[in-house]
MITI-383087 format. One record per residue: residue number from 1; y, x, z of N, C-alpha, C in turn. Coordinates in pm, 1 decimal, always signed. Example, Ala and Ser with C-alpha at 12.3 -4.5 7.8 and 13.67 -1.06 7.14 Angstrom:
<recs>
REC   n      nyy      nxx      nzz     cayy     caxx     cazz      cyy      cxx      czz
REC   1   -569.0  +1319.0   +780.0   -450.0  +1230.0   +780.0   -330.0  +1320.0   +780.0
REC   2   -225.0  +1285.0   +708.0   -106.0  +1367.0   +714.0     +3.0  +1290.0   +787.0
</recs>
This chain:
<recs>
REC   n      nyy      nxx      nzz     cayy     caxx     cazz      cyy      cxx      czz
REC   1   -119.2    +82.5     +0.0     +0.0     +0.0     +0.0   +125.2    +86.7     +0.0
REC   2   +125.9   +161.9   +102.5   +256.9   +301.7    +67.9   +246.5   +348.7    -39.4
REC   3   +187.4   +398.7   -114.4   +189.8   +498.1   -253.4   +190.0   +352.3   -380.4
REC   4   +160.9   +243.6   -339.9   +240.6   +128.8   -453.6   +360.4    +87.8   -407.1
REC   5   +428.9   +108.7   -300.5   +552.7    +80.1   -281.1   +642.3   +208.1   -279.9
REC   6   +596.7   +303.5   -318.1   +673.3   +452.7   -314.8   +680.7   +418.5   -493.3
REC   7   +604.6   +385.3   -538.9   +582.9   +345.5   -724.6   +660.4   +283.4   -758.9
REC   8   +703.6   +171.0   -664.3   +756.3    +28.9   -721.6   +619.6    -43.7   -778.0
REC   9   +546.2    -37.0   -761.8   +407.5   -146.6   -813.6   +354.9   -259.6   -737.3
REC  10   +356.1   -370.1   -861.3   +355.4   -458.2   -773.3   +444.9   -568.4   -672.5
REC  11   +397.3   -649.4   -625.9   +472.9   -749.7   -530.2   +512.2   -668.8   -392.6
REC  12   +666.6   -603.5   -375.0   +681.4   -509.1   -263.1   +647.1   -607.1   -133.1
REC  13   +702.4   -750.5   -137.0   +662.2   -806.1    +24.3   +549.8   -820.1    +24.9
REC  14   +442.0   -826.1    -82.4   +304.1   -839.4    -38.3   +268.6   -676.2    +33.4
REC  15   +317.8   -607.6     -8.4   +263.8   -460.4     +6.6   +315.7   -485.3   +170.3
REC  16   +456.9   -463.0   +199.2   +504.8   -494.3   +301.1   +437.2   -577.8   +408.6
REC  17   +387.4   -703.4   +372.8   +313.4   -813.5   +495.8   +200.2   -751.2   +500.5
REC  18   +118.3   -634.3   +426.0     -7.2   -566.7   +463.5    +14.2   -492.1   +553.9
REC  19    +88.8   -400.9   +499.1   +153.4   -298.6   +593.3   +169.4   -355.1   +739.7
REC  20   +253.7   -445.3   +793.3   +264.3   -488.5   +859.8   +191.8   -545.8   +970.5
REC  21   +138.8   -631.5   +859.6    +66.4   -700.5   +979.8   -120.9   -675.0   +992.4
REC  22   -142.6   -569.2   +928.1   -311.9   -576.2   +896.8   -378.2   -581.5  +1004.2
REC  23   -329.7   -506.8  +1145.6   -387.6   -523.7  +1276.5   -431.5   -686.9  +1285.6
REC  24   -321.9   -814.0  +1247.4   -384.1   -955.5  +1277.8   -490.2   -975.1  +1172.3
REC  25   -440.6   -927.5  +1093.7   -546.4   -962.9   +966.5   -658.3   -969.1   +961.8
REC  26   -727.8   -814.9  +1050.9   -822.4   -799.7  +1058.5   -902.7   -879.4  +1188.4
REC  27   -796.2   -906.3  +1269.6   -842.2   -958.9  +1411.3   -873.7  -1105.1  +1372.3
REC  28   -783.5  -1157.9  +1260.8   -811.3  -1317.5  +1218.0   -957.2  -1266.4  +1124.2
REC  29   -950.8  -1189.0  +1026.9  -1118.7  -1218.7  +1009.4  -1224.7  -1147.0  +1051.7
REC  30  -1259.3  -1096.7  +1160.8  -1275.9  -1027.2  +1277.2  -1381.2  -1183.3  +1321.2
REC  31  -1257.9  -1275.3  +1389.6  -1309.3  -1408.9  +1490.0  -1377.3  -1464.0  +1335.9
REC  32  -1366.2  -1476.1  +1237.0  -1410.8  -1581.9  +1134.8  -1503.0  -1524.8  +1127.7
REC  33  -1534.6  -1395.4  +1059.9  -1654.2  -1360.7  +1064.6  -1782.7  -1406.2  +1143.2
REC  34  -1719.3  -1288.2  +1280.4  -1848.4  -1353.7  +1371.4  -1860.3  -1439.1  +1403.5
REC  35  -1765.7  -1531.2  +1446.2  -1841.4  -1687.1  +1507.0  -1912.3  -1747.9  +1393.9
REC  36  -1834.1  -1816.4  +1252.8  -1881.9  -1837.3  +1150.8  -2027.2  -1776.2  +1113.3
REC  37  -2070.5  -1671.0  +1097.2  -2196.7  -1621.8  +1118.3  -2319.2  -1698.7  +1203.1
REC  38  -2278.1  -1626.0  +1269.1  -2336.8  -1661.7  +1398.4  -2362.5  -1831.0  +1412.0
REC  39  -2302.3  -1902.3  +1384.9  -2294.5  -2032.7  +1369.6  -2379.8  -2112.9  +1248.2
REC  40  -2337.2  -2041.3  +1154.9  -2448.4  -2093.6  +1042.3  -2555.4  -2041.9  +1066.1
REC  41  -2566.5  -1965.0  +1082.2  -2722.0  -1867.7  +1124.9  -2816.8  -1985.2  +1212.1
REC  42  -2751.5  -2019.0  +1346.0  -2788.8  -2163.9  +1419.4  -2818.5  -2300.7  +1367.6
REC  43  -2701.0  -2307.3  +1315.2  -2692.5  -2455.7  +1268.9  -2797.9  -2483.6  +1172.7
REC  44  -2797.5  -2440.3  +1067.4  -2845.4  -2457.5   +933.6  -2986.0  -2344.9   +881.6
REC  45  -2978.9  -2244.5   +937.2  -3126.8  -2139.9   +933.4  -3185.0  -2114.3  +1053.6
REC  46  -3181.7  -2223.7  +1149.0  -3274.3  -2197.6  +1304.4  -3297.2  -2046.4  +1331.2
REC  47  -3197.3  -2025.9  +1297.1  -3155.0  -1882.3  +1399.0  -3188.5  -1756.6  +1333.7
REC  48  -3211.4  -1785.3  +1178.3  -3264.2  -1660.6  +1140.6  -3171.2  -1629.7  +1041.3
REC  49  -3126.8  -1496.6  +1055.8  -3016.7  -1413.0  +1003.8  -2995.7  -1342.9   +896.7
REC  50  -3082.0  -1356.6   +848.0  -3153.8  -1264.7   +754.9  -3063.6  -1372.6   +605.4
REC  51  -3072.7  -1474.9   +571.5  -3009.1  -1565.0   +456.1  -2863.1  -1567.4   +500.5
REC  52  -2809.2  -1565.3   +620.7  -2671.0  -1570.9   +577.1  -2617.7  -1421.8   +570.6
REC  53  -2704.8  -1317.4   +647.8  -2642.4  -1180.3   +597.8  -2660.1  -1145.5   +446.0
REC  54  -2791.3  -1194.9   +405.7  -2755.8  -1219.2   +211.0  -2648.3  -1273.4   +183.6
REC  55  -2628.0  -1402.0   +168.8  -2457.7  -1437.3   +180.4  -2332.1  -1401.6   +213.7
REC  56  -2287.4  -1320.4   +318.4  -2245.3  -1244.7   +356.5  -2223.6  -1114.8   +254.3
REC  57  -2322.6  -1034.8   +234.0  -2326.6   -871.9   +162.2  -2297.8   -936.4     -9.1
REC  58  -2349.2  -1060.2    -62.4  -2342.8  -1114.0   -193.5  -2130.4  -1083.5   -208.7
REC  59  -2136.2  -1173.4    -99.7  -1972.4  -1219.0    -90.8  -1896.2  -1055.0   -106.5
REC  60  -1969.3   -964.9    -28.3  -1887.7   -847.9     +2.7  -1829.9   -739.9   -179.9
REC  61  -1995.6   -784.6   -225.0  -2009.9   -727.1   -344.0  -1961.9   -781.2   -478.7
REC  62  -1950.1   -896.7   -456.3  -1846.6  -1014.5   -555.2  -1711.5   -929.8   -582.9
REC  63  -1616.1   -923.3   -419.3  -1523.1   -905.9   -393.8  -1515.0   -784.2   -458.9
REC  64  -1586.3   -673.1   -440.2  -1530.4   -535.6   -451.8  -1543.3   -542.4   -595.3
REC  65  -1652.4   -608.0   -662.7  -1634.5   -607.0   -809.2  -1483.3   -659.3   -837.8
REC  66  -1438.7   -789.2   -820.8  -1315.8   -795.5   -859.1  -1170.9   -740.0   -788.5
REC  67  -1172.6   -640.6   -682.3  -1083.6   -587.5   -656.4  -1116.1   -446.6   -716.9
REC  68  -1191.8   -407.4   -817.8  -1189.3   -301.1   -923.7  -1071.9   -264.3   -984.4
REC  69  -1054.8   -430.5  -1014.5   -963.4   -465.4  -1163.8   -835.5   -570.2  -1083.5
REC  70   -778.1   -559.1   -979.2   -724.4   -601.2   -875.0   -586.6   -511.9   -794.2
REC  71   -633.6   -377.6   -830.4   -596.4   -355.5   -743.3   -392.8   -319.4   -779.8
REC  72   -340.8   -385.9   -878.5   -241.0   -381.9   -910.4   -164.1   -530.5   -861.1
REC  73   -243.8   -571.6   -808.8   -190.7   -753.7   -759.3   -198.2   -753.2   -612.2
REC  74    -97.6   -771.6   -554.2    -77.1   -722.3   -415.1   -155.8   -831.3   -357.3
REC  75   -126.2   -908.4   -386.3   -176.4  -1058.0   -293.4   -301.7  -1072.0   -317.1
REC  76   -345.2  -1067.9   -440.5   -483.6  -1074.1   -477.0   -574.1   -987.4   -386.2
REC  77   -558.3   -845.2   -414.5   -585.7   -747.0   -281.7   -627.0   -742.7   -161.1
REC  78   -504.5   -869.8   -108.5   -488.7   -880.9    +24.2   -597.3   -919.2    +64.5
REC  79   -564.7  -1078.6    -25.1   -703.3  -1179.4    +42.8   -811.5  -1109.1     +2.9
REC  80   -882.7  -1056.4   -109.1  -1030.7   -970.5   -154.9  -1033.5   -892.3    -26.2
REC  81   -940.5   -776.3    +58.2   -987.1   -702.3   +123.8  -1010.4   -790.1   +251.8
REC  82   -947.9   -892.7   +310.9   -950.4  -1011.9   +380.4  -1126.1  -1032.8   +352.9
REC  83  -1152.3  -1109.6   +284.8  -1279.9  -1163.3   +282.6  -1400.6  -1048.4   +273.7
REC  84  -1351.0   -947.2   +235.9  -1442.3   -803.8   +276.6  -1446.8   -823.2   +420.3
REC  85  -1359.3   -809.2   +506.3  -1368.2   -775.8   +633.5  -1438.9   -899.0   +711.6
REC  86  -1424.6  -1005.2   +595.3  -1508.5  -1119.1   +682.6  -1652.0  -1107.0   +683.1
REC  87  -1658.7  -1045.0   +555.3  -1822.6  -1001.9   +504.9  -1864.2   -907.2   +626.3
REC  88  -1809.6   -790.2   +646.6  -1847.7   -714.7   +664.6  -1894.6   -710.7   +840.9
REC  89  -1771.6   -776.4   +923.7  -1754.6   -799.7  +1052.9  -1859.4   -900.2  +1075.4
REC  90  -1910.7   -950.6   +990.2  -1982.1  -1111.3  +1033.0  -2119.9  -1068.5  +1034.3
REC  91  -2171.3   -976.6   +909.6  -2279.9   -874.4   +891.3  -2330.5   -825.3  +1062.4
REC  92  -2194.6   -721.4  +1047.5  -2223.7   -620.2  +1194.6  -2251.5   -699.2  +1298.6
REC  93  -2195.9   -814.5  +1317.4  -2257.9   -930.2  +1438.3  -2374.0   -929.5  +1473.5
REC  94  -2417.4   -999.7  +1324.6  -2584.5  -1047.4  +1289.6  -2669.9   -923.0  +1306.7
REC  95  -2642.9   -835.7  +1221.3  -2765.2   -694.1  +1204.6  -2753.6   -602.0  +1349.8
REC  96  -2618.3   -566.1  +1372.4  -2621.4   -454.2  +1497.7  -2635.9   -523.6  +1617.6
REC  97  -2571.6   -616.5  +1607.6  -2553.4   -724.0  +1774.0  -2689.8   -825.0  +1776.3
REC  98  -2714.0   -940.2  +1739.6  -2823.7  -1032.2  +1712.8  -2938.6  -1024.3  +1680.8
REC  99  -2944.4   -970.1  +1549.0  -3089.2   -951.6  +1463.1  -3181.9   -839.7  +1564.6
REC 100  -3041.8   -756.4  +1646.3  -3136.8   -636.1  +1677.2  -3246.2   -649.3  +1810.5
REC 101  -3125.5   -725.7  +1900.4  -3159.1   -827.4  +1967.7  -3326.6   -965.5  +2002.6
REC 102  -3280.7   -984.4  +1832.2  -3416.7  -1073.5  +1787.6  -3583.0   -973.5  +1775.4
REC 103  -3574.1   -829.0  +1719.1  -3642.2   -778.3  +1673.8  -3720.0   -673.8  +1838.9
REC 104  -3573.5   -648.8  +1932.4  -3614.3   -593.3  +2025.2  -3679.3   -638.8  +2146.7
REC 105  -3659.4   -754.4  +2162.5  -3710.3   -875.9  +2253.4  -3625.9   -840.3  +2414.0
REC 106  -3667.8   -903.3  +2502.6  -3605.9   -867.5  +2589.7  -3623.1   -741.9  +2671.0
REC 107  -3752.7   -642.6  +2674.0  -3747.2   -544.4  +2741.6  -3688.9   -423.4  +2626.9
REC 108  -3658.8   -441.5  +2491.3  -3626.8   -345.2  +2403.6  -3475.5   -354.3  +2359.3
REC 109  -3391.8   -482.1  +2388.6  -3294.2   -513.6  +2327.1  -3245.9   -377.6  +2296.1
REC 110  -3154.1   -296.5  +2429.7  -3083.8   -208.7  +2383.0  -3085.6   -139.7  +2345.8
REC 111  -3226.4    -57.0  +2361.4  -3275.7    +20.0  +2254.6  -3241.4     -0.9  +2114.2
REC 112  -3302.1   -115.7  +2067.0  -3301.7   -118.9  +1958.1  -3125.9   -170.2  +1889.8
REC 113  -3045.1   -236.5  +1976.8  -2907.0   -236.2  +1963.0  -2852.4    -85.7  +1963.7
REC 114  -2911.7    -19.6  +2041.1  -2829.0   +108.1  +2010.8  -2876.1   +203.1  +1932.5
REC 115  -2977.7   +195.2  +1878.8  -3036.8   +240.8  +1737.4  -2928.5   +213.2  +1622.2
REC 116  -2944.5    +93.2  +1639.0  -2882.4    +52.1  +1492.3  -2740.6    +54.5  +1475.5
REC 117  -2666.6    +79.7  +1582.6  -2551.8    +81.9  +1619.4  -2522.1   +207.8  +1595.6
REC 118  -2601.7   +318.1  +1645.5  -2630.8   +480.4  +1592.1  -2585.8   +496.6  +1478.8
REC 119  -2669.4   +402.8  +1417.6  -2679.1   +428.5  +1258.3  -2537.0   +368.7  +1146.9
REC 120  -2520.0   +286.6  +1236.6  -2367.8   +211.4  +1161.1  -2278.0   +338.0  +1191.2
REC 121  -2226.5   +384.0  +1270.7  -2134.0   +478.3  +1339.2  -2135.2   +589.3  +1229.1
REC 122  -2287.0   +655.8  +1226.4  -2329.8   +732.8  +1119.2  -2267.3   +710.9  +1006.9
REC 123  -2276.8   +580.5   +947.5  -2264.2   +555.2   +800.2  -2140.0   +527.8   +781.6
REC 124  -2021.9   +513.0   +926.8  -1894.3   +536.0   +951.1  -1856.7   +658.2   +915.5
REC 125  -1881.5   +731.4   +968.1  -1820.2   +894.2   +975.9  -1858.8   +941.5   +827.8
REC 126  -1944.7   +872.7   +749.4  -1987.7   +979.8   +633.2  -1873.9   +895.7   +522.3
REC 127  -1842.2   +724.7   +539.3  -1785.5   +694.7   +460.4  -1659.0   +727.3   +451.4
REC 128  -1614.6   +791.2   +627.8  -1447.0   +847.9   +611.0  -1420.5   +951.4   +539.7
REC 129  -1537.1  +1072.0   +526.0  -1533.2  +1168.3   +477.7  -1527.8  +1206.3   +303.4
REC 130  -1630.2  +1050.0   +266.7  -1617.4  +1020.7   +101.5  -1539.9   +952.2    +64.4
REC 131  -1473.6   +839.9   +123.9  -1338.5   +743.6   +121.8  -1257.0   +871.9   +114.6
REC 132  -1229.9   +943.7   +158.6  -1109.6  +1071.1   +189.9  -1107.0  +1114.7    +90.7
REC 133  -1211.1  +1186.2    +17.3  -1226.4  +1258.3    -66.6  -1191.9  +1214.5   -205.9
REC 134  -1256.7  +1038.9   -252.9  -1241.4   +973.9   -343.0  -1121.5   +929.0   -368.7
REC 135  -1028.9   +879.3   -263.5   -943.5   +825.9   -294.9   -764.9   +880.0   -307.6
REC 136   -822.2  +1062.0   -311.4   -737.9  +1156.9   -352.1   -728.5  +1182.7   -460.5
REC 137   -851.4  +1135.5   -559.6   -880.3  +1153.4   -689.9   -813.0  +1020.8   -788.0
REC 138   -849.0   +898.6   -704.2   -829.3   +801.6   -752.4   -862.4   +660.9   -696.1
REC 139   -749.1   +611.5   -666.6   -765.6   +504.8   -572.8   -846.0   +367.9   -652.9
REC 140   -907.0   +374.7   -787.7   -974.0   +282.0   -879.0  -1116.0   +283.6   -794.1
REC 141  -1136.6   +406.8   -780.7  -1290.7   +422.4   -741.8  -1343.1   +376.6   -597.3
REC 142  -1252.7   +298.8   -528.8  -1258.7   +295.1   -407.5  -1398.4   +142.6   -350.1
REC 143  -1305.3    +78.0   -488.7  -1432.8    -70.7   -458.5  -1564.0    +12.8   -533.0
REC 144  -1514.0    +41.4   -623.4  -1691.7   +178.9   -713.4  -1755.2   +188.3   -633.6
REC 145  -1696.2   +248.7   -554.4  -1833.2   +336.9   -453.6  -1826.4   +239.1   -352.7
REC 146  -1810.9   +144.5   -292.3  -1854.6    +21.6   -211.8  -1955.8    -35.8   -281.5
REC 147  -1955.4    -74.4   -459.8  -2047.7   -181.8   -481.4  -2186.9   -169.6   -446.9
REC 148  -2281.2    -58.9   -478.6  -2369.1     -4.8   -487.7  -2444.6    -23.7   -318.4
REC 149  -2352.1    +34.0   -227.0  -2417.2    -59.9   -101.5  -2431.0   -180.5    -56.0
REC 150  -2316.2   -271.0   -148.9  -2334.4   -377.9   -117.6  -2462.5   -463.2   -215.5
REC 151  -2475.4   -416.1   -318.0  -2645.4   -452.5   -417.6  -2721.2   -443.8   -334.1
REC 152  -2719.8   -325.7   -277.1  -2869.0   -223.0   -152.5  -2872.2   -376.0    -92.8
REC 153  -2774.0   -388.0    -12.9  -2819.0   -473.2   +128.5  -2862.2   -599.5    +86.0
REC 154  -2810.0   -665.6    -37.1  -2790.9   -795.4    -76.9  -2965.4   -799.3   -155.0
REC 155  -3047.3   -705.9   -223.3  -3155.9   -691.8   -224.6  -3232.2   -686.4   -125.3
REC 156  -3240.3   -628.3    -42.1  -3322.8   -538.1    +77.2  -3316.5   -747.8   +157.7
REC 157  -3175.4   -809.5   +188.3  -3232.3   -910.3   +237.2  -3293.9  -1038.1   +134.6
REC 158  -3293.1   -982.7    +62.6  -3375.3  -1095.1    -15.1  -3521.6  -1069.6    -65.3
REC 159  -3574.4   -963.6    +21.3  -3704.7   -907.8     -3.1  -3788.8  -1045.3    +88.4
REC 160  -3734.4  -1051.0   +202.8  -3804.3  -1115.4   +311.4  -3883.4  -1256.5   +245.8
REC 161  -3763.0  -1302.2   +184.1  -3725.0  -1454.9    +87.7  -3846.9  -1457.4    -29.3
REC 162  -3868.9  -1350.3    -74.6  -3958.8  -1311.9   -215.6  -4073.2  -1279.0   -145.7
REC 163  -4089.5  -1227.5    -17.7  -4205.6  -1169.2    +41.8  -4320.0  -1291.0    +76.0
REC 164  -4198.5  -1372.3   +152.4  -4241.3  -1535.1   +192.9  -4299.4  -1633.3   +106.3
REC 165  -4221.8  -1620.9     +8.3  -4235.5  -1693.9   -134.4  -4393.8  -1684.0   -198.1
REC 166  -4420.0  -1545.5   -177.4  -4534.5  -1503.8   -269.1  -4638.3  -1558.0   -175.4
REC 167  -4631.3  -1523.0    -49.8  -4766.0  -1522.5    +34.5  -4777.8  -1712.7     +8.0
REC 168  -4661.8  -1766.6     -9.4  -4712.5  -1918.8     -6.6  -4792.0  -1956.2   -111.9
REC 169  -4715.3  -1911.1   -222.1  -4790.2  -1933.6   -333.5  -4914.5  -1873.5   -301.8
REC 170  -4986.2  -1745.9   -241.7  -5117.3  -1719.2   -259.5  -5218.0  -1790.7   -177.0
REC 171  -5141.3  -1839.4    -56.5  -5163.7  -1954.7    +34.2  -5261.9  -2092.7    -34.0
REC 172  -5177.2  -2157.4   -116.3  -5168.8  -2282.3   -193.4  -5301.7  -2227.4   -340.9
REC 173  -5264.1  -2153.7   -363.9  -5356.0  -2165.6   -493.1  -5531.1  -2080.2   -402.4
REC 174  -5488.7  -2052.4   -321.5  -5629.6  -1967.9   -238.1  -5694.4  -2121.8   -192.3
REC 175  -5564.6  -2203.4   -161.6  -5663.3  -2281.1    -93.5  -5701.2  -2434.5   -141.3
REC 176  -5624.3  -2415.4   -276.0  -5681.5  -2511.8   -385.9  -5809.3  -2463.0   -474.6
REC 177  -5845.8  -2310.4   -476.8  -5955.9  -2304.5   -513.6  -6096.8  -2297.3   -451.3
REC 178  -6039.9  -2326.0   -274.2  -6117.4  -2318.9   -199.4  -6182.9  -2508.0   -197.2
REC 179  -6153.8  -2620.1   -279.1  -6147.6  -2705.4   -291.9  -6259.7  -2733.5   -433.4
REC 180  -6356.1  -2801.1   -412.1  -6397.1  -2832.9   -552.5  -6355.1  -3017.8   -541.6
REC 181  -6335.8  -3021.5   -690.4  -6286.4  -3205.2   -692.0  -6369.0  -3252.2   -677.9
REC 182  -6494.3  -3274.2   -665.2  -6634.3  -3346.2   -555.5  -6571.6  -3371.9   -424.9
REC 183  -6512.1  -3242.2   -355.8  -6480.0  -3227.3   -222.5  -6343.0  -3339.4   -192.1
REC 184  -6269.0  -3319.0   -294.0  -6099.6  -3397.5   -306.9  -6197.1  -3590.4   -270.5
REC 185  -6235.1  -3546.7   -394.3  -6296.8  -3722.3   -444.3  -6390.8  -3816.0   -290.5
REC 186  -6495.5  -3703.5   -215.1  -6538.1  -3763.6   -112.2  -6422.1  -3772.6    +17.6
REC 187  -6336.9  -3696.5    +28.5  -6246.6  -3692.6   +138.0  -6149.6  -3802.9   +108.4
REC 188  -6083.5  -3843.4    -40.8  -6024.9  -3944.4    -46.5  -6070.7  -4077.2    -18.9
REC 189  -6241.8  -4130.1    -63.9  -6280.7  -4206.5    -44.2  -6300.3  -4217.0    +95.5
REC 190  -6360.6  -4130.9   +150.9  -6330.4  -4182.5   +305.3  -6236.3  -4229.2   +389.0
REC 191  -6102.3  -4154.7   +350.3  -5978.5  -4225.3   +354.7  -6000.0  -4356.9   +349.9
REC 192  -5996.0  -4410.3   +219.2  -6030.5  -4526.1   +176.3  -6080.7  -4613.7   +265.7
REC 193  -6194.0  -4573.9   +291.5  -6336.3  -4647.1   +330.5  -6267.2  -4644.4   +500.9
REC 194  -6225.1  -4516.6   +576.7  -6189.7  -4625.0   +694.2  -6031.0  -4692.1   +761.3
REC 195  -5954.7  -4686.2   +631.7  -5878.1  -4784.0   +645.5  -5925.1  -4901.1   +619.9
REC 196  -6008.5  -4936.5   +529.0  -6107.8  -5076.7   +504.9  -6166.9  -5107.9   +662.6
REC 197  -6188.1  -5016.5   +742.3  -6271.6  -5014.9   +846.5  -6184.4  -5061.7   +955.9
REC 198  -6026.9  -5054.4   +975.6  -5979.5  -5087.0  +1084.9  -5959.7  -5222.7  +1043.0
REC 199  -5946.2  -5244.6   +942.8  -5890.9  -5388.8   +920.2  -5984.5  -5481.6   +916.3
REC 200  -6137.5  -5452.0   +936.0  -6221.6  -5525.1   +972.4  -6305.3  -5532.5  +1142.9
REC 201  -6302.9  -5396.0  +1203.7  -6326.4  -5372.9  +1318.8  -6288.4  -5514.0  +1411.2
REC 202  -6424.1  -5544.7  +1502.4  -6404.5  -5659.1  +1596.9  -6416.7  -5607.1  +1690.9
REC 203  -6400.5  -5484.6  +1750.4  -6400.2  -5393.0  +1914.8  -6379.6  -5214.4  +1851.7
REC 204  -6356.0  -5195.2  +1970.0  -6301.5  -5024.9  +1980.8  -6410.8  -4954.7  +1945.9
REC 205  -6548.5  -4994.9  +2035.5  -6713.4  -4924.9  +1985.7  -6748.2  -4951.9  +1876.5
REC 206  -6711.3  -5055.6  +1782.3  -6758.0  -5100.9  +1649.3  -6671.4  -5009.7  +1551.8
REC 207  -6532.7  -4999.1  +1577.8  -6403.2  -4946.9  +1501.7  -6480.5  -4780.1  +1492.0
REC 208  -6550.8  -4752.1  +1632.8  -6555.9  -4559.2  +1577.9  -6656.8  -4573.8  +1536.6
REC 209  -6785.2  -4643.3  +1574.7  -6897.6  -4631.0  +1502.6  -6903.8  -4655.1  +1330.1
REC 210  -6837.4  -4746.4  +1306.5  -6762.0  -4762.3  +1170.8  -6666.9  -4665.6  +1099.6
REC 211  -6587.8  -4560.6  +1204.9  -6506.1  -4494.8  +1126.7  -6582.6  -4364.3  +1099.7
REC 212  -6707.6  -4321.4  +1203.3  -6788.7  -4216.3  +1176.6  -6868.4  -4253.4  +1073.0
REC 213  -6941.3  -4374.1  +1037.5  -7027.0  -4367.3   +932.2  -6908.9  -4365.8   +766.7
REC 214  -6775.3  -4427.1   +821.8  -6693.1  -4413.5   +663.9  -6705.1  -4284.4   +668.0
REC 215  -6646.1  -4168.2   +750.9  -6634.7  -4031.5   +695.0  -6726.3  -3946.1   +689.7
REC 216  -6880.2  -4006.5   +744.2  -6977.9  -3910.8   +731.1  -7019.6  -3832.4   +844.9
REC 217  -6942.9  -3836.1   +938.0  -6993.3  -3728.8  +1051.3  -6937.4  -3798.4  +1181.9
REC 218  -7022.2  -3728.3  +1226.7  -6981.2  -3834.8  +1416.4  -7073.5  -3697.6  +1474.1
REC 219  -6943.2  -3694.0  +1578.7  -6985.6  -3551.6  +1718.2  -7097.6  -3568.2  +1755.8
REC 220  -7178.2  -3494.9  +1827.8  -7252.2  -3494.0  +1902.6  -7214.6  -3488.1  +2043.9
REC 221  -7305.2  -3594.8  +2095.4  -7263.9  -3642.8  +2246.1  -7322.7  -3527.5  +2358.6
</recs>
């Protein structure tokens, strides 16, 4: 925002209200993020985190694609880096805070919260060092080298989704061939045969003795 307002490029009060105020900015999508997260995650996927952090990293990687070609529109900017930070803050909720939580149970939580928390910090310090480097060269390349992690993550959670997917399908056709239509045809007719059976039954001992001979088998006493 300084080196487009040292240019003259661009909308100067947009550059200016960044400048300014980005501390709220980030603190307003900061709260959207995580609660929002966290909330759909509940509401709508019984608690599993894994589909809205796809949603989430999709959104992140949308954005950086079009703040590629963006980055001469101050306002445009604003809000794209805005909804990054919603992506991104709402993510770190779910994966470092929650998910890790979910995966560590209660005698592992922090362990495994501070594993992964390790590892974010990590992938902090290496991105200040390539953010630094890149964006001395050229401030174009800045969403560039964001997109590529945001594909990673936006794949990696949609493995779970495809993983699930398949085992059903092998589920369903394993256990339709575990079926011969002899087998379909006598199980339906019995159906059949003891609904015919309640609607004629004149006592409770007549109704099972009747509903064991419709389906063929009766326990042993």
């Amino acid at each position: 925002a300084k080196e487009m307002m040292q240019q003259g490029s661009g909308n100067a009060a947009a550059w200016d209200f960044a400048l300014a105020n980005w501390g709220l900015i980030l603190f307003i999508a900061g709260v959207i993020g995580g609660v929002s997260a966290g909330y759909v995650s509940d509401l709508f996927f019984q608690s599993r985190r894994a589909p809205v952090a796809f949603f989430l990293y999709a959104l992140l990687t949308v954005c950086c694609g079009v703040m590629a070609f963006s980055l001469q529109s101050a306002w445009l900017l604003v809000f794209l880096v805005f909804l990054i930070s919603v992506a991104v803050i709402g993510t770190h909720g779910l994966l470092s805070g929650t998910a890790t939580m979910d995966f560590g149970g209660r005698k592992g939580a922090a362990t495994a919260v501070g594993i992964i928390d390790g590892f974010v910090y990590l992938g902090t310090g290496l991105q200040s060092y390539a953010l630094g480097w890149i964006t001395t060269k050229n401030w174009a390349w800045w969403p560039l080298f964001l997109i590529p992690f945001g594909l990673i993550g936006t794949l990696l959670l949609m493995l779970p989704a495809l993983v699930a997917d398949s085992e059903l399908v092998s589920d369903w056709q394993t256990a339709g061939q575990s079926y011969s239509p002899e087998a379909y045809a006598q199980v339906e007719g019995g159906y059949k045969s003891a609904m015919t059976t309640l609607a004629s039954a004149e006592s409770s001992e007549t109704l099972q003795d009747k509903l064991y001979e419709a389906v063929g088998f009766k326990p042993s006493t």
